[in-house]
KEVEX-93349 format. One record per residue (C-alpha): y, z negated, x. Coordinates in steps of 0.1 Angstrom, whole numbers. Layout:
<r <Y,Z,X>>,
...
END
This chain:
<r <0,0,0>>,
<r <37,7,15>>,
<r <61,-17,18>>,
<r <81,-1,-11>>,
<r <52,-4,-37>>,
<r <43,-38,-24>>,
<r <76,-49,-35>>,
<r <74,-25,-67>>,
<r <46,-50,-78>>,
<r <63,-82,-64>>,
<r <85,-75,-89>>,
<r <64,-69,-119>>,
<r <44,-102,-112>>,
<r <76,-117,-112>>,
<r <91,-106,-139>>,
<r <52,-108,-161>>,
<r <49,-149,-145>>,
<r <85,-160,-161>>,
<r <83,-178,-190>>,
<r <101,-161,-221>>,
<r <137,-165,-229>>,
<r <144,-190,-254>>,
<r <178,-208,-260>>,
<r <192,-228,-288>>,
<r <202,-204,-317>>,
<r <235,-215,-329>>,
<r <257,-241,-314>>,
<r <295,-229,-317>>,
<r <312,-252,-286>>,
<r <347,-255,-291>>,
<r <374,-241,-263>>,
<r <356,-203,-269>>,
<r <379,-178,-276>>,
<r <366,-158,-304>>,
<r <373,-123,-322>>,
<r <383,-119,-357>>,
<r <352,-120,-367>>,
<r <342,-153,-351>>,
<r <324,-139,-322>>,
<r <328,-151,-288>>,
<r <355,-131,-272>>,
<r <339,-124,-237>>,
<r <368,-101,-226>>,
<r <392,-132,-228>>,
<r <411,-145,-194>>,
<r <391,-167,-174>>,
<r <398,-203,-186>>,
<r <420,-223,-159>>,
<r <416,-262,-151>>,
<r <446,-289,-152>>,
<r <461,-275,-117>>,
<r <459,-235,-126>>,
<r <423,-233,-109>>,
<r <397,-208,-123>>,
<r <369,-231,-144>>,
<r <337,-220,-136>>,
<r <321,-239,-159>>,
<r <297,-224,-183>>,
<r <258,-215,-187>>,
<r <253,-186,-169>>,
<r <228,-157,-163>>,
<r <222,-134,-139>>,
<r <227,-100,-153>>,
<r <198,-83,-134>>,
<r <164,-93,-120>>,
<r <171,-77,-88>>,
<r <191,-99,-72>>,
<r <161,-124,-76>>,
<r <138,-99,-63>>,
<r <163,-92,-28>>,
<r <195,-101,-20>>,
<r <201,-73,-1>>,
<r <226,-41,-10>>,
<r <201,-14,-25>>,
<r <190,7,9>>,
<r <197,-18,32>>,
<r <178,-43,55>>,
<r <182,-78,63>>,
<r <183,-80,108>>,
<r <157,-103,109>>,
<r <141,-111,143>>,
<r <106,-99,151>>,
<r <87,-132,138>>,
<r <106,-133,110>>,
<r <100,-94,103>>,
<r <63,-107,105>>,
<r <65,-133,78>>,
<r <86,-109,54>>,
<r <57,-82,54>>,
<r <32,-107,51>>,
<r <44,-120,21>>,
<r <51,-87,3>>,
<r <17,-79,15>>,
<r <4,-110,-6>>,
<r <25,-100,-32>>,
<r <42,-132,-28>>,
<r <10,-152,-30>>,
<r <24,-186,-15>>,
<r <56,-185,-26>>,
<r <72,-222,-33>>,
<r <73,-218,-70>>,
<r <35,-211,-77>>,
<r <32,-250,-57>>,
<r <62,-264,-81>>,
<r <91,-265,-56>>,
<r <119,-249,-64>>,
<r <133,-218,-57>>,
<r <167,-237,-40>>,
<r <199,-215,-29>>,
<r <207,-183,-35>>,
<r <176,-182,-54>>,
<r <177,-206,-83>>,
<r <207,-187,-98>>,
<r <188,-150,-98>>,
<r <162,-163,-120>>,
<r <163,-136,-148>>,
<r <146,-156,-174>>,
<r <167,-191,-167>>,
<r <203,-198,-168>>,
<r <222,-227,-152>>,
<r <251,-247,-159>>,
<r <284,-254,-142>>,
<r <301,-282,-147>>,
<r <337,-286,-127>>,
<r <350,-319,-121>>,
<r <381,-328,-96>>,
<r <358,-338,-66>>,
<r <326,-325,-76>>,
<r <314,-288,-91>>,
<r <275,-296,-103>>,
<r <247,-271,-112>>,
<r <224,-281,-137>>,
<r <194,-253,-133>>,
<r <174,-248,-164>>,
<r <142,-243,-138>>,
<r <123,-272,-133>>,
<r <152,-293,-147>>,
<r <170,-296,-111>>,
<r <206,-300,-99>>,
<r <227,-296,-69>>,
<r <261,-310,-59>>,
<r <291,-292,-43>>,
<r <318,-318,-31>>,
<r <349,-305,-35>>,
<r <373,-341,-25>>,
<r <381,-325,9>>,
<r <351,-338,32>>,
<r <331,-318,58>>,
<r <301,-307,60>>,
<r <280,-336,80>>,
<r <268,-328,115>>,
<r <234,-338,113>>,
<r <229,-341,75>>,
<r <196,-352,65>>,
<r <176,-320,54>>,
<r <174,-310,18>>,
<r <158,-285,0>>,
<r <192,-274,-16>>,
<r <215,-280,14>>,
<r <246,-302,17>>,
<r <272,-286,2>>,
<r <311,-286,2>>,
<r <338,-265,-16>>,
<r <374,-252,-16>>,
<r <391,-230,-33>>,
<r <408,-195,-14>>,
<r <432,-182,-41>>,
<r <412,-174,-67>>,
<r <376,-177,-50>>,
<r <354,-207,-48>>,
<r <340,-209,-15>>,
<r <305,-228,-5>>,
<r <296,-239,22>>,
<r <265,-251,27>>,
<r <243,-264,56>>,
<r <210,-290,60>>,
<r <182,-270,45>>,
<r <143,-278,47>>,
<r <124,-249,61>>,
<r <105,-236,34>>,
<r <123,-225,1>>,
<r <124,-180,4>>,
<r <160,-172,0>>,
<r <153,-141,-24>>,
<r <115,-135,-43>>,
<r <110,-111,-23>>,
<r <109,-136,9>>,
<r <133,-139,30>>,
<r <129,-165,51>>,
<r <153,-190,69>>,
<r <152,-215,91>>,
<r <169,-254,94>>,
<r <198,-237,111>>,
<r <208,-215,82>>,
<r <244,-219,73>>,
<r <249,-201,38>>,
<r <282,-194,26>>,
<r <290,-182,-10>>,
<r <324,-171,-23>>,
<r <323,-171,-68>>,
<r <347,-154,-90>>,
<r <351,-156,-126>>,
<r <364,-122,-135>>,
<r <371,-131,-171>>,
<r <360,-156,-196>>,
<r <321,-136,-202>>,
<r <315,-127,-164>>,
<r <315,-141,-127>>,
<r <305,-127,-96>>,
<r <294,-143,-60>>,
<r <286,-131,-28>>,
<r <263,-150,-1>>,
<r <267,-150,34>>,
<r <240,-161,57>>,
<r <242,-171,94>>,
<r <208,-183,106>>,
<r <205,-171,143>>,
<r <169,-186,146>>,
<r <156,-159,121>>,
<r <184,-132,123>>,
<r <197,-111,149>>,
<r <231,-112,133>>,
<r <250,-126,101>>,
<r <244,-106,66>>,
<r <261,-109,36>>,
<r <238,-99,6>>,
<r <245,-78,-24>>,
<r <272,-87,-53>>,
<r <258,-106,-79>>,
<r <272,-107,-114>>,
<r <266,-132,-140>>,
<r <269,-135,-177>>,
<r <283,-161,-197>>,
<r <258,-179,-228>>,
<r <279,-187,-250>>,
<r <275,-210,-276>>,
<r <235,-225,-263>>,
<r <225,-252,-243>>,
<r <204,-257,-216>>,
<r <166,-262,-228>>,
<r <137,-285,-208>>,
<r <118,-266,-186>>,
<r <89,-285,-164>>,
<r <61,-266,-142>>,
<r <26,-272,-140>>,
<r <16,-249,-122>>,
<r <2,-274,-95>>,
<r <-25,-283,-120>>,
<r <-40,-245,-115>>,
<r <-33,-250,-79>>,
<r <-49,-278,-74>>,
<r <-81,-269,-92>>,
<r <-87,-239,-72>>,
END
């Protein structure tokens, strides 16, 4: 099988494992613009906090499995170094046989927002952004009260992160990852020295965009900035429960 079928299939196995999309069916929230006719009004300007900052905060959805399926720009390739080449084939090869989610662990940063099926939640607060992840009932924290990012943080499957704001753009920076989590489903893999940046945009109210950057030098020959991803707004749902059991399978094999 080529490379390029391998991850043909990776995809399909993907998109065939995730669980079907189910939100609540009807909860107006109020603060949603709407049309005339009641509607949410996704073309509305991007709501602003207190200080004239964009709010990011929302449910959102990626608005195309491929991003989870590779970060990278269609027809482009990630400079990774010869072992790291290795593992990336391998695991196409296997059609993703070992990735973390099929042992329960999350799928961690970029990752966890590109899942097509499962939307997450952003709430913005004056020293803190939080996502709430519909997979596996996670969260992460972005500190946005002015600290740094720690020089040895402890390492953490979703990082230690910190945020500013760049004009418009919310900028993350985040360092302290585990070894382990892929960064696309394709596999990507990373190392504890990956430093991932990622810059967010809310266009208008209904859509936001974000752009990673990653600087591992242990498994890349150079730093790559993946593909724009865009997201969609859920309006009026809520996040549902979502556990995995998947390590019950797993185990019994």
């Amino acid at each position: 099988m080529t490379l390029r079928g391998a991850m043909v299939a990776l995809a399909l196995v993907s998109a065939t494992a995730s669980t079907a999309i189910a939100q609540w069916v009807s909860l107006p929230l109020a603060g949603t613009p709407r049309t005339a006719d009641g509607q949410p009004n996704l073309n509305a300007p991007a709501p602003r906090t207190a200080d004239g900052k964009p709010d990011l905060s929302g449910i959102w959805r990626v608005d195309s499995p491929r991003y989870n399926e590779n970060l990278l720009v269609p027809g482009t390739e990630a400079p990774m170094l010869p072992w790291a080449a290795d593992v990336y084939k391998q695991r196409v090869a296997t059609l993703g046989r070992d990735r973390p989610g099929r042992f329960c662990m999350p799928h961690a940063v970029p990752d966890a927002m590109t899942v097509p099926t499962l939307p997450f939640k952003i709430i913005q607060m004056p020293n803190v952004m939080i996502h709430l992840y519909e997979e596996f009932h996670v969260y992460r924290q972005i500190h946005t009260d002015g600290r740094k990012l720690p020089d040895d943080p402890d390492p953490a499957w979703y990082g230690y992160s910190v945020g500013r704001w760049d004009g418009d753009t919310f900028v993350v920076d985040t360092a302290g990852f585990k070894d382990g989590h892929w960064l696309d489903n394709s596999g990507h893999p990373h190392t504890e020295a990956l430093r991932l940046t990622e810059r967010f945009r809310r266009i208008n109210f209904g859509r936001m965009e974000m752009v990673a950057t990653i600087d591992d030098p242990k498994a890349y020959s150079r730093t790559w900035t993946s593909d724009i991803m865009r997201f969609n707004l859920q309006p009026d749902t809520e996040l549902l429960e979502h556990l995995c059991e998947n390590n019950r399978e797993v185990g019994g094999r």
